[in-house]
Structures are given as structure tokens and as C-alpha cells.
C-alpha positions in Angstrom: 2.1 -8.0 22.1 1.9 -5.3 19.3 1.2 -2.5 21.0 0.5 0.8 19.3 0.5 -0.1 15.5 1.4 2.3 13.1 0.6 1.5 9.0 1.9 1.8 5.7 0.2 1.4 2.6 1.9 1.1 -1.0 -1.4 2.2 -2.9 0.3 0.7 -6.5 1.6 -2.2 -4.7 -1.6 -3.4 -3.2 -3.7 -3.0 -6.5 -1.8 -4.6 -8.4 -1.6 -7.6 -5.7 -5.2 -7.1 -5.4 -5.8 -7.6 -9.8 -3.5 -10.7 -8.7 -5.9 -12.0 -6.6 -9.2 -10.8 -8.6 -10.6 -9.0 -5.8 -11.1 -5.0 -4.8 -10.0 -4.1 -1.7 -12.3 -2.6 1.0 -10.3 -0.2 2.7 -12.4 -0.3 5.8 -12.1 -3.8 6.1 -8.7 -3.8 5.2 -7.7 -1.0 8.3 -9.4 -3.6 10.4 -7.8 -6.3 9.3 -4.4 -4.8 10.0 -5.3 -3.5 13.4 -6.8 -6.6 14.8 -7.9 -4.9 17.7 -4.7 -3.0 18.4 -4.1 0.8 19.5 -3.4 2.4 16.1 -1.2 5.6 15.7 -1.4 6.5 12.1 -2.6 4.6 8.6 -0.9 6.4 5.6 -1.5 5.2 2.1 1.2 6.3 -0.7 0.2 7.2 -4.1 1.0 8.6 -7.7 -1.9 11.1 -8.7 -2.6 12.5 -12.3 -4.0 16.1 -10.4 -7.0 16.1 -13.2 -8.0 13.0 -12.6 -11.4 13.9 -10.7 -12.3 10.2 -10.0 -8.7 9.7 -8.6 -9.2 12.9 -6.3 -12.3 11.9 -5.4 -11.0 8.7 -3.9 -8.6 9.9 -1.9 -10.8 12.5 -0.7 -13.0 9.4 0.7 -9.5 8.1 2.2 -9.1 10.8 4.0 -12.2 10.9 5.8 -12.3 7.5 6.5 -9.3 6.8 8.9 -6.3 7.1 6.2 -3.4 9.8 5.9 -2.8 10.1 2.3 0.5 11.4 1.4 0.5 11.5 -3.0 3.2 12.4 -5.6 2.6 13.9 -8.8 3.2 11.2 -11.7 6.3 12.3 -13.9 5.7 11.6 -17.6 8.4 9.7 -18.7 10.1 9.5 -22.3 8.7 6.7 -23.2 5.1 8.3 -22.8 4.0 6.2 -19.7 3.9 7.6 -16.0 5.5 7.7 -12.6 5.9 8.3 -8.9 8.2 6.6 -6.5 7.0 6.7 -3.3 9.8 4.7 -1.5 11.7 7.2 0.0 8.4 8.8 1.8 7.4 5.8 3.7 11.2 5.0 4.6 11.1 8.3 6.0 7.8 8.6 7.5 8.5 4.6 9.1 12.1 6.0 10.1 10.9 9.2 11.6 7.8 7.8 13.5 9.8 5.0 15.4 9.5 5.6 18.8 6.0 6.4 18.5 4.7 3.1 17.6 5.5 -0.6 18.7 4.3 -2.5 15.1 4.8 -1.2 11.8 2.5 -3.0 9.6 3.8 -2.3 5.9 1.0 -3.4 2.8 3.9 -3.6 0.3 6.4 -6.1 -1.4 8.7 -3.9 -2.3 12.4 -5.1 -1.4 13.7 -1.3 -2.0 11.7 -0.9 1.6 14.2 -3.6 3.5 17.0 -1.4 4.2 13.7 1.0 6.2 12.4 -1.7 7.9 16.3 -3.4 9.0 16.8 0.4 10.5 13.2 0.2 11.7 14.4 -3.0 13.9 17.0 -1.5 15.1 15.1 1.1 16.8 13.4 -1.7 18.4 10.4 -1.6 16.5 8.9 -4.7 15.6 7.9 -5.0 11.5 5.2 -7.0 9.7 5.1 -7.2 6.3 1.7 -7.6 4.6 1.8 -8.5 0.6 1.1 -11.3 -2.4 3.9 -13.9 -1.9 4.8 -14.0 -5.9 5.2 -10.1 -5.4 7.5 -9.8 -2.8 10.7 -9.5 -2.1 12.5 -12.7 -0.4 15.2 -9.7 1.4 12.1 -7.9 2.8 10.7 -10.8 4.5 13.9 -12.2 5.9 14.4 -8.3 7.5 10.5 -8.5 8.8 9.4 -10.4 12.4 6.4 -11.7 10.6 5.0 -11.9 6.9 1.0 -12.2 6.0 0.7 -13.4 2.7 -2.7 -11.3 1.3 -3.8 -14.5 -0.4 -4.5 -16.0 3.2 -6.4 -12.5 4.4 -8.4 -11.6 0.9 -11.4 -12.8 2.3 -11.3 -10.7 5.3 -10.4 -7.4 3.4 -12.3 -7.7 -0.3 -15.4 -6.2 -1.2 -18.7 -8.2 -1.6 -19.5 -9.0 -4.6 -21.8 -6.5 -6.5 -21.1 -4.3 -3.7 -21.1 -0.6 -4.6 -17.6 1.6 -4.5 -14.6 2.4 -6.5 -13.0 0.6 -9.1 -9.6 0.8 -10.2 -7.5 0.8 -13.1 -4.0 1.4 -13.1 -2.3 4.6 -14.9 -0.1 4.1 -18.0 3.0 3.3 -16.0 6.2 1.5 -17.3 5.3 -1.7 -15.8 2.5 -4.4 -16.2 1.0 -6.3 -13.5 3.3 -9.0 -13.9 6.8 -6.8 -13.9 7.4 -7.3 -10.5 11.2 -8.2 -10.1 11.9 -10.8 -7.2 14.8 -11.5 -5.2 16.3 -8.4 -3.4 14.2 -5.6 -5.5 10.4 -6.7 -5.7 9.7 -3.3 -6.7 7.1 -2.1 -9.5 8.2 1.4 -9.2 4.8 3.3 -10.3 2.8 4.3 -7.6 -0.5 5.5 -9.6 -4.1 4.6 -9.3 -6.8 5.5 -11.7 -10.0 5.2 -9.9 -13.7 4.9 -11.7 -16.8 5.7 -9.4 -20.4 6.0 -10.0 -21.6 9.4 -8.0 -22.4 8.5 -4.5 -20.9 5.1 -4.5 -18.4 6.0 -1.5 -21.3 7.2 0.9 
């Protein structure tokens, strides 16, 4: 049983398993998709923002108001002109802090910086599933896990139809490309950012 489920979202990580898979995510269908039913605490979603991106505001805004707790980080231009947040050390500590409260953490990321969380996580007896592209994820952070979903199996359950209205994305100038992902025991992009393109009124 899973009991009370608690989730958490690398924003950068998804998208850029979503371009992966050419598909954008419906974030409705994607909170039921990882709660299957079950009691759910808290669904956070980690992200960079550029604070005058109005699009990107807007989004989260929309986030919000729709079942998720956003927790952001302003992007730090680095020297070499592109852009950064590293969110790692917020869901550690929000999935670290929380035990106790939830039975499941579901984490949407394939980030092996996030083992050493979710081996600690264990150890407070909570049980860990990690959702995430197989070619994007760390091989450390699913050995550590008690169950993986590869998103390739789930993208039809959690992608948008097709001409459906919403948001787009497009990712920030970052130090990375979508295919930068280091395997093994890191996995991580490092840049959490998402640019986001809307037509007014597309998220009602």
C-alpha cells in the first residue's frame, strides 16, 4: 500500500524529459497520474525563474491554483552569460523534513545528486518511487528507489492532446542542452529554469 503520498517535481528535469519524448506535459493529468487514487499530502514543483518573465509567472500562478506548491529560485547569471538555479538542496530538504508525514514520496526527477535524500528518505521508513526518462536518469537513484516508472511508459496518460490549448515551454539560456545529462551516479542537468509561452486565457 502507498498510503499518504507526498510529491516532488524537478520542473527543468521533467521538461527536458518531456522535449525527449515530444510531448507537453498536462500537469493535471500528470498529479493524477502520480496519485493513482492515493491520499496525497503535498505536490511541490521546483523551479528557476527569470522574475520578469511575465509568461513564466504567469504559469506558476496557474500552478498554484491548481493543486501544486511551487517553491522557485531566482536564476544566477553565470560568466559564461547563460543561467542557473539548483534546486537540489530544497527538495532534499523539503523530502527529509516531511518524512513522517507521508508513506510514498513520488520524486519526477532523474537527478542522481537526489540519491543520498531518498537513501535517508528510506531510512525513515518511507517508501520512494522514482518517476523519470530512463536515458536521463541516474543508475544510483534507482538502485536507492523501491520502484522506478520510466515516463516513456506513462506519456500517454500525462501529455496534452494534441492541438489542445495551454502553455508551451522553452527552456532558459542555461549551461546545458537537452542532451547534457551526465549518467551514472550524477544524472543531474543542474538548471532548473522554464521559459513558458501562453496565449491569454489558454490556462482557464
Amino acid at each position: 500500500m502507498r498510503g499518504r503520498v507526498a510529491i516532488f517535481i524537478d520542473g527543468s528535469n521533467l521538461f527536458y524529459a518531456a522535449l525527449q519524448l515530444g510531448i507537453e506535459i498536462d500537469y493535471t493529468k500528470l498529479l493524477n497520474r502520480l496519485t493513482s487514487g492515493s491520499r496525497l499530502l503535498r505536490s511541490f514543483f521546483y523551479t528557476g525563474v527569470d522574475r520578469a518573465n511575465e509568461k513564466q509567472q504567469g504559469f506558476l500562478l496557474w500552478m498554484r491554483r491548481n493543486g501544486y506548491r511551487v517553491i522557485t529560485k531566482d536564476l544566477v547569471q553565470l560568466p559564461d552569460g547563460s543561467k542557473k538555479a539548483n534546486l537540489d538542496v530544497e527538495i532534499a530538504v523539503d523530502m527529509l523534513s516531511l518524512a513522517g508525514s507521508y508513506d510514498t514520496a513520488i520524486l519526477v526527477s532523474g537527478d542522481g545528486d537526489l540519491a543520498y535524500a531518498v537513501n535517508a528518505a528510506s531510512y525513515k521508513g518511507v517508501r520512494v518511487e522514482v518517476v523519470s526518462l530512463r536515458s536521463m536518469t541516474s543508475d544510483y537513484l534507482i538502485n536507492v528507489a523501491d520502484r522506478y516508472i520510466d515516463l516513456e511508459q506513462i506519456k500517454e496518460d500525462i501529455q496534452k492532446a494534441p492541438r489542445q490549448n495551454g502553455y508551451a515551454y522553452r527552456p532558459l539560456p542555461t549551461s546545458h542542452t537537452a542532451n547534457g545529462f551526465h549518467h551514472g551516479t550524477n544524472g543531474s542537468n543542474g538548471a532548473h529554469s522554464l521559459v513558458v509561452n501562453t496565449v491569454e486565457d489558454e490556462a482557464r
